[in-house]
N, C-alpha and C positions, 0 to 999 in steps of 0.2 A: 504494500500500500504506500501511495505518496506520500511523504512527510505533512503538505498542505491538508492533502486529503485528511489524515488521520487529526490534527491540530483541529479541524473543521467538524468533525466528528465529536473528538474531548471535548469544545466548546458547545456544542447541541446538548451534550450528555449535560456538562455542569449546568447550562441556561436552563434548562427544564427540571432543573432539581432532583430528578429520579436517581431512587441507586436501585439497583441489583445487585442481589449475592450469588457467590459461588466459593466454593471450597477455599481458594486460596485466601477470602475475606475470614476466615472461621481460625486461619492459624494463629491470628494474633489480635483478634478482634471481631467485631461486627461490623460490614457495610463500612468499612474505611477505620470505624474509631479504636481505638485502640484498646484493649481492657486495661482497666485502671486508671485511664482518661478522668481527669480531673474535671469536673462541670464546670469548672472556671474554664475552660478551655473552651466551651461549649455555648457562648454568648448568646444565642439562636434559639438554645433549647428552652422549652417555657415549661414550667414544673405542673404539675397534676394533679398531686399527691404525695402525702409524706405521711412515713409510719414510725418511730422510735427512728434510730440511724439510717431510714433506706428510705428517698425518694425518686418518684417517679418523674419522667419528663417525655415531652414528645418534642419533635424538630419539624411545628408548621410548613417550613420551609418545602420540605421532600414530597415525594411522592416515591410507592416501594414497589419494585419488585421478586420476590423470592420463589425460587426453582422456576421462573417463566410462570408464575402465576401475580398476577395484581394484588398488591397490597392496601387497603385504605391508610394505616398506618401503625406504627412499633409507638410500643411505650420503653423506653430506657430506664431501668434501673441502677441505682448508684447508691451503693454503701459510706457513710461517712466519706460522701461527695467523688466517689470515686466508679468507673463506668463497671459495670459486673453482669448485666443482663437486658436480655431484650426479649418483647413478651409482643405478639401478638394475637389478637383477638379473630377467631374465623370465625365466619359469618354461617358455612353451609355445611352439607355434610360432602356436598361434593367436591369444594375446597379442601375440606382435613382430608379426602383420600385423594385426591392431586398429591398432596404435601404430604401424606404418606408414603403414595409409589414414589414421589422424589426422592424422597428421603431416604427409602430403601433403595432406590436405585446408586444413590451418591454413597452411601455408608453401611449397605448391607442390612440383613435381617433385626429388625429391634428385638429388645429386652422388651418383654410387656410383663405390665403389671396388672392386676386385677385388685381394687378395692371394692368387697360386694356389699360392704356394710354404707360406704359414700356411693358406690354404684357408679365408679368411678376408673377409667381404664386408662392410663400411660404407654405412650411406647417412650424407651427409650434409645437414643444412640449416642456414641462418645466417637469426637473426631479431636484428635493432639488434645488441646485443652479446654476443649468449650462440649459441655455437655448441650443436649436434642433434647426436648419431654413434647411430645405433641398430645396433649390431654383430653378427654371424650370423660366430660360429664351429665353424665344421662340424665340424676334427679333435677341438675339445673341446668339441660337443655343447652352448654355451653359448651364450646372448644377453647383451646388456646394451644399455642408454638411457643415456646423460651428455647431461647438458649443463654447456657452459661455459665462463667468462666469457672470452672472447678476450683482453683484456690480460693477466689475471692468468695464465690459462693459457701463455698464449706465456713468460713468464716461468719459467713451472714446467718447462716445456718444455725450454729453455735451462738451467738451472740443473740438470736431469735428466740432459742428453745431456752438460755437462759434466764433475758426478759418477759417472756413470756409462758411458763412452764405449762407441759399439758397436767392437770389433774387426772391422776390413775383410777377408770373404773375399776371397780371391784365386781369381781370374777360374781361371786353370790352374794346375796342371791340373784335371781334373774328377774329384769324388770320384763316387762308384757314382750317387748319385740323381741332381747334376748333369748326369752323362753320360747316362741314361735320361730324360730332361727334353731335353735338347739333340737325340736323336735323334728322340722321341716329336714335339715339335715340327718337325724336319727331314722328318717320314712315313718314315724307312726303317722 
């Protein structure tokens, strides 16, 4: 390709704000940014949400591509201001299985997970350092795409479950669904 030609091209791409991803975006980041990307860096990005240490942000700016399917747009999360993950929101169920055969096509067979008490299914994939969770929740009718970064994540992680501890059900006795779950399982 021409040097002109190509310069003509990069400028179409930046004008029009769109990114696409592909694999080599996932080695060291997402969609250009870097993990760990300081939101001071990020002038652009307008905040959304903020939970204890972790806020969200979107980048008006863009328009997304991901695996050649249209994106409306990623929400970026950032651990004490620092870039760690990107979440988007699918809209169909023909969507999540585009971005599934992608997904399996670019990194192979997922991890899936079954949660039958959220009614809840994860696939999962790991490429270098950025974890895949392409998520199907049935009771609330929702999808989501994350990726992200395994260090900084596992951090967020830990510093979550210690702000926030879950309270341990107690095994017995059994409350009405328990008990209907325990039977249903047993076939009486």
């Amino acid at each position: 390709m021409r040097p002109i030609k190509q310069l003509i091209i990069g400028l179409i791409v930046i004008m029009t704000g769109s990114a696409s991803l592909c694999a080599a975006d996932l080695e060291t980041g997402f969609l250009g940014i870097k993990w760990g990307t300081p939101i001071s860096e990020l002038a652009h990005f307008a905040k959304i949400s903020e939970r204890y240490d972790v806020s969200y942000y979107v980048d008006p700016q863009k328009s997304y591509t991901l695996f050649d399917i249209d994106i409306p747009s990623v929400i970026y999360g950032f651990y004490e201001g620092k870039f760690f993950a990107a979440y988007v929101n699918v809209e169909t169920i023909d969507v999540f299985n585009q971005l599934k055969n992608q997904l399996t096509q670019k990194y192979g067979s997922p991890r899936t997970t079954l949660d039958v008490m959220k009614e809840q299914k994860i696939y999962n994939w790991k490429y270098k350092d950025t974890k895949i969770k392409l998520k199907l929740y049935e009771k609330k009718r929702t999808m989501k795409l994350g990726f992200y970064n395994t260090s900084l994540s596992a951090r967020v992680n830990k510093a979550q479950r210690e702000a926030f501890p879950q309270p341990r059900q107690p095994t017995f006795p059994l409350n009405q669904r328990r008990l209907k779950d325990a039977i249903d399982v047993m076939g009486f």
